[in-house]
N, C-alpha and C positions, 0 to 999 in steps of 0.2 A: 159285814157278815162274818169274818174272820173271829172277830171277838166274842160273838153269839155261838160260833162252831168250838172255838178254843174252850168257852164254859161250860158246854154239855157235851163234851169229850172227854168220858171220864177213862173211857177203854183204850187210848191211844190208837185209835183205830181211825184214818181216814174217811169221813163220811160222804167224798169225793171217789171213793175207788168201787167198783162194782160196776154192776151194770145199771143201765139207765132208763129213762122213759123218756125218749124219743117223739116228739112232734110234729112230723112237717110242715113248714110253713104255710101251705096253700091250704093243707085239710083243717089246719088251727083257723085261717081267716073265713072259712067257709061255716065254719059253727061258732065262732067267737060275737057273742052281741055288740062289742065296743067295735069290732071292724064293721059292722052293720048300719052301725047308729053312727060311726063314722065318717062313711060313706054317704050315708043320709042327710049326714048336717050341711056337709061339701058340696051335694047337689042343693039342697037350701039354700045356703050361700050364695051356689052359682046364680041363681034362679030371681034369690031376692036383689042382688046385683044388678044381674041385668034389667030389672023391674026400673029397679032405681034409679041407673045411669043408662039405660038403651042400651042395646048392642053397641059394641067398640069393634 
């Protein structure tokens, strides 16, 4: 990414300094589809697992 930043920096201007857009983790996982679909393959998983090998 340095190298991408270093050639469209023409103003010598940090495009690390300023302020930010901020996230938090919980409120990203709660509208994020990949943590959705995630979660969903993992219960899949668990599910088809079990199917397969019986409760352990």
């Amino acid at each position: 990414m340095s190298t991408v930043v270093e050639a469209t920096d023409v103003d010598g201007e940090d495009p690390f300094e300023g302020e930010r857009i901020e996230v938090d983790d919980d409120a990203l996982r709660q509208v994020s589809p990949g943590a959705w679909l995630g979660g969903l393959a993992s219960r899949l998983d668990d599910v088809a697992t079990s199917f397969i090998y019986g409760d352990r």
